[in-house]
C-alpha positions as CSV (number, residue, x, y, z in Angstrom):
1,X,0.0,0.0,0.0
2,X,2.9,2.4,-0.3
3,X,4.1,4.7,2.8
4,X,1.7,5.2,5.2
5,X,2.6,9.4,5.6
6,X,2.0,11.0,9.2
7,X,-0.5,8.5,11.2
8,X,-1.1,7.2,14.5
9,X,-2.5,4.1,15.9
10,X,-6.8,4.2,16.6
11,X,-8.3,1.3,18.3
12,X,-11.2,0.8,16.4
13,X,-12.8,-1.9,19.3
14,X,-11.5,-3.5,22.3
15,X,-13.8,-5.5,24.0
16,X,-13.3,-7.4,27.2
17,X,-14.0,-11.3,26.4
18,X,-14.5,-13.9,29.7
19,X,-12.0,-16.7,28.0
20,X,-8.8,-17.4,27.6
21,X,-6.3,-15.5,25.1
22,X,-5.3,-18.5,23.1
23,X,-9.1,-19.5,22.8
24,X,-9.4,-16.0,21.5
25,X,-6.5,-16.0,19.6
26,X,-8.0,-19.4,17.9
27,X,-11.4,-18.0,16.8
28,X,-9.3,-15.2,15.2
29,X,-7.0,-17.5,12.9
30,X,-9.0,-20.9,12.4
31,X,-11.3,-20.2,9.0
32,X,-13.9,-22.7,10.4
33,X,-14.3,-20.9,13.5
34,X,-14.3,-17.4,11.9
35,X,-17.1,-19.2,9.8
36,X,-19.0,-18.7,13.2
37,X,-18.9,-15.1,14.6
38,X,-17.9,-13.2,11.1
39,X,-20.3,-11.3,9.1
40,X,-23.5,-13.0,8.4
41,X,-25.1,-16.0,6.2
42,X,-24.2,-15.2,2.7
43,X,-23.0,-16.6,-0.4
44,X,-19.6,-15.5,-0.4
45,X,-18.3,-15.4,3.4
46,X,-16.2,-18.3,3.5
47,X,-13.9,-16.6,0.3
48,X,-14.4,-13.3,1.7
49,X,-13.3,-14.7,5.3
50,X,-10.1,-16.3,3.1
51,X,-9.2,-13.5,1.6
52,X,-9.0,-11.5,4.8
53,X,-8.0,-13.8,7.2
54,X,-5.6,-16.4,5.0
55,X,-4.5,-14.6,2.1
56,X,-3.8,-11.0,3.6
57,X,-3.7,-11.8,7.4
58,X,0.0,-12.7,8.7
59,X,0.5,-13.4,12.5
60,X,3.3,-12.1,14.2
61,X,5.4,-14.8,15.6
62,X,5.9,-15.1,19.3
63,X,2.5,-12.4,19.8
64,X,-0.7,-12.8,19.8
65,X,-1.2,-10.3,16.8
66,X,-2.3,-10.6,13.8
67,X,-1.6,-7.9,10.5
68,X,-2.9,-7.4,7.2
69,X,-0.2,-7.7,4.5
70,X,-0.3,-3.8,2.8
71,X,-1.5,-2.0,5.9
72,X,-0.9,-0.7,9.5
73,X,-4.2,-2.7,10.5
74,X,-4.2,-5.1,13.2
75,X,-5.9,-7.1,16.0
76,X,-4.2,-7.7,19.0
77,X,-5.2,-10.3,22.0
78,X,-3.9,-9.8,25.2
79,X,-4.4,-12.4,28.2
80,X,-6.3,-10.0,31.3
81,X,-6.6,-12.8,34.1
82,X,-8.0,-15.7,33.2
83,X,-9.8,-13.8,30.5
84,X,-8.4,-11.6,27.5
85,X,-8.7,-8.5,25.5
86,X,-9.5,-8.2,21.5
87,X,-8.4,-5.2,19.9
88,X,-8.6,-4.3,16.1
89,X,-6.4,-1.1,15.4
90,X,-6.3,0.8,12.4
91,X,-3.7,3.7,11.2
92,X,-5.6,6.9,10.5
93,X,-3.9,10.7,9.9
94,X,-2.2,12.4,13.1
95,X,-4.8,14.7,14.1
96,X,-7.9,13.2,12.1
97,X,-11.1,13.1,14.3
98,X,-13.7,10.1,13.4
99,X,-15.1,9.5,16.5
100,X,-18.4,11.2,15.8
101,X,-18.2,10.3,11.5
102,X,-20.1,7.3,10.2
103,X,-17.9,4.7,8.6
104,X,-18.8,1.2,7.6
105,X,-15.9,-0.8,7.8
106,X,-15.6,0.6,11.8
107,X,-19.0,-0.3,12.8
108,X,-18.6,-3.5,11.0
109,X,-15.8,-4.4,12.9
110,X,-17.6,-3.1,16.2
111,X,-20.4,-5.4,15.2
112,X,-18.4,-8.7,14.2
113,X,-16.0,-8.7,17.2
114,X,-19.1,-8.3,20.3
115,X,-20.8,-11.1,17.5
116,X,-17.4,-12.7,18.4
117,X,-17.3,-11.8,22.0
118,X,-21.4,-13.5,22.1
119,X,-20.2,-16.6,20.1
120,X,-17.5,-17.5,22.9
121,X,-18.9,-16.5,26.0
122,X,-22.3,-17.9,25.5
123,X,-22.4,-20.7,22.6
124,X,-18.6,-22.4,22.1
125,X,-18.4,-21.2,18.9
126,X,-21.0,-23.4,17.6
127,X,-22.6,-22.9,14.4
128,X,-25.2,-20.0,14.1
129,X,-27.5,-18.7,11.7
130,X,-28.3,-15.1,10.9
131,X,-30.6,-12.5,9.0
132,X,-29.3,-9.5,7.5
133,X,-30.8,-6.2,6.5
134,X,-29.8,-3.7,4.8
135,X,-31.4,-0.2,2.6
136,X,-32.7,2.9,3.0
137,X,-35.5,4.3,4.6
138,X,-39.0,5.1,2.4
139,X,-40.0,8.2,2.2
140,X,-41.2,9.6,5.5
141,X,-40.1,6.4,7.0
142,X,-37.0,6.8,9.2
143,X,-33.6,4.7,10.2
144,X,-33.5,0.9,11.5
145,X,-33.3,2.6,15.2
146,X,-36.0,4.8,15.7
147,X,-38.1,2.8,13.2
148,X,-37.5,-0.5,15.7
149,X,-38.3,1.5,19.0
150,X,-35.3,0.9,20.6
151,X,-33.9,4.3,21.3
152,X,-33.5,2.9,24.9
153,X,-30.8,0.7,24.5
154,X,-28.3,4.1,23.0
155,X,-28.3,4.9,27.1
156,X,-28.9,1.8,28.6
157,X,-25.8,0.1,30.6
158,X,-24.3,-2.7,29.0
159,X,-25.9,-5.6,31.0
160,X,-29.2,-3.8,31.7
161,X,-32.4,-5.9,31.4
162,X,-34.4,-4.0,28.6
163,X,-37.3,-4.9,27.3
164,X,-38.6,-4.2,23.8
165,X,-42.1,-4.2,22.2
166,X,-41.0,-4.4,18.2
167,X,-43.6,-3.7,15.4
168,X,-41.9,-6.7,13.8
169,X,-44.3,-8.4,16.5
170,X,-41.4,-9.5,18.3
171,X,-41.4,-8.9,22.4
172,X,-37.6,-9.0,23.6
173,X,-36.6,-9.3,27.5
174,X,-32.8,-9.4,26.7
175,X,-29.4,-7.4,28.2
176,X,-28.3,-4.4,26.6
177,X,-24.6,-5.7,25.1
178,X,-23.4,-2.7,23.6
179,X,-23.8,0.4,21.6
180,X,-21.6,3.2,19.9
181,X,-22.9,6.6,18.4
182,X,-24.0,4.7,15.3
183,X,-25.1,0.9,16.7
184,X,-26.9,-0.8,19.2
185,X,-27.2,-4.5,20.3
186,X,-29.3,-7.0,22.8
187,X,-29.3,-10.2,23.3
188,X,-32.7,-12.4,22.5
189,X,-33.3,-15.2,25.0
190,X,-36.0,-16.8,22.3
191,X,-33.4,-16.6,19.4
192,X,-32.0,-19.3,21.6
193,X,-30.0,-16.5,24.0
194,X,-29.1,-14.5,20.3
195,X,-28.2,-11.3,19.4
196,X,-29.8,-7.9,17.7
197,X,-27.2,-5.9,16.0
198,X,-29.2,-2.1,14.5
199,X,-27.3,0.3,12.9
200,X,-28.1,4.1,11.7
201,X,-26.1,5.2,9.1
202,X,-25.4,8.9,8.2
203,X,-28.3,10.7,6.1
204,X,-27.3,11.6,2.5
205,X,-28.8,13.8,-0.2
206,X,-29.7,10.2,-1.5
207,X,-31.1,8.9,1.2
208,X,-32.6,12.3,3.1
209,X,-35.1,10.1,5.7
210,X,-32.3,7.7,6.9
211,X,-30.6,4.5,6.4
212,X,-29.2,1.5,7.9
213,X,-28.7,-2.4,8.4
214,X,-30.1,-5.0,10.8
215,X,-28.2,-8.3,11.9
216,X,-29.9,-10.8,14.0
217,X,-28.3,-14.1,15.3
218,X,-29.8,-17.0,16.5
219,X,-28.5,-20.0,17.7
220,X,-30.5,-23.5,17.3
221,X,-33.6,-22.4,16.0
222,X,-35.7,-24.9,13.9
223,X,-36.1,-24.6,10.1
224,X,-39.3,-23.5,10.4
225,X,-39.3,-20.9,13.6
226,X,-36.1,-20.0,11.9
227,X,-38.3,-19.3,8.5
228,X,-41.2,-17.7,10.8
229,X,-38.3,-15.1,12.1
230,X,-37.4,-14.3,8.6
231,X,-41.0,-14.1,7.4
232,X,-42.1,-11.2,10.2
233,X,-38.8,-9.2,9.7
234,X,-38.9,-9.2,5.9
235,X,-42.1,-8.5,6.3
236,X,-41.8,-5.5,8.2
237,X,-38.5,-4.3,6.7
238,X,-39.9,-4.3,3.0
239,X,-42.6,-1.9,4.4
240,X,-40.1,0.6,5.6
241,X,-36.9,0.5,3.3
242,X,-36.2,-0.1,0.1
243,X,-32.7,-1.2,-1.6
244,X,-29.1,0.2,-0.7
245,X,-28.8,3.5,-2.8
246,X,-25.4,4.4,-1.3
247,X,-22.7,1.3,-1.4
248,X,-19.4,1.3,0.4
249,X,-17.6,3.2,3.3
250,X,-20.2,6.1,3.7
């Protein structure tokens, strides 16, 4: 990627995970297990998770770090007891200012590393399934997080008990797990003890009444409550957004 000019390190995440650091370290370089906690169900995750992870991810040896070949861009785990700490680090411009500036491939990150943190803590790493959401808001319509109701969870405590009363139909009596200016996320006991990911994106000229993406994960659902799940949120979604009309880091 060529020099890298006048930058400084910015932690992009670091989230406290209750298990060990080679445990944590594993679920970061074993493509089966990234499988588990990265992204969401789609056709193309298992060469996407490749080419990140295999192709352009080298570890350093004797640390528990692991770059990407071309870039400053790292994630570090660092044993804290008999648990750990995940960091992913990014170079950015001495003296740029983000913190309050959507940008998709930060949330992302935010989103797939607590996803991580939920996939370890509560389920093993075990296989998962997941629905994913994405457009912008119809006209008059607003952004996944006021249009969900769940304004509560950008100043609720992480651990809080909150409970939610969705149009999707869905009642939720889960923990707050974690939020950011942008995001916001719960855990569902009845997507076998899952997790809601909703994200607002920045308004553009494009898409004036709001934007944004919706990740749920459930864990050992049948095919058909799984389908059911799908059904109300597609449902509901389709009546509120409509396709993408921005795509990349916006």
């Amino acid at each position: 990627m060529g020099d890298q000019g006048d930058t400084r390190d910015r932690v992009l995440v670091e989230v406290a995970i209750a298990a060990p650091a080679d445990e944590v370290w594993d679920a970061i370089r074993d493509p089966a297990k990234i499988y588990n906690w990265f992204g969401w169900d789609a056709a193309g995750l298992k060469d996407e998770i490749d080419f990140i992870f295999d192709k352009y991810g080298k570890a350093d040896a004797g640390s528990r770090t692991l770059r990407f070949e071309g870039t400053q861009d790292r994630f570090e785990v660092e044993a804290r007891g008999e648990g750990s700490v995940l960091r992913v680090v990014r170079a950015e411009p001495a003296g740029a200012r983000w913190d309050d500036v959507y940008e998709d491939m930060t949330e992302g990150w935010i989103s797939f590393v607590q996803q991580l943190r939920l996939a370890i803590e509560r389920h093993c790493l075990r296989p998962r399934r997941t629905l994913y959401l994405n457009g912008s808001a119809n006209p008059g319509r607003t952004a996944p997080i006021p249009a969900l109701g769940v304004e509560k969870l950008m100043t609720a405590s992480q651990g809080e008990i909150v409970t939610l009363d969705l149009p999707t139909g869905d009642r939720i009596k889960g923990r707050a797990w974690h939020r950011t200016n942008w995001q916001v996320g719960v855990t569902v006991p009845q997507w076998g003890d899952g997790l809601l990911i909703v994200t607002d994106k920045s308004v553009t000229d494009t898409s004036p009444d709001g934007r944004g993406m919706v990740v749920l994960t459930t864990y050992g659902l049948s095919d058909q409550e799984f389908a059911e799940l799908e059904g109300r949120w597609r449902t509901w979604w389709d009546a509120n957004f409509e396709a993408a009309k921005e795509q990349g880091c916006s």
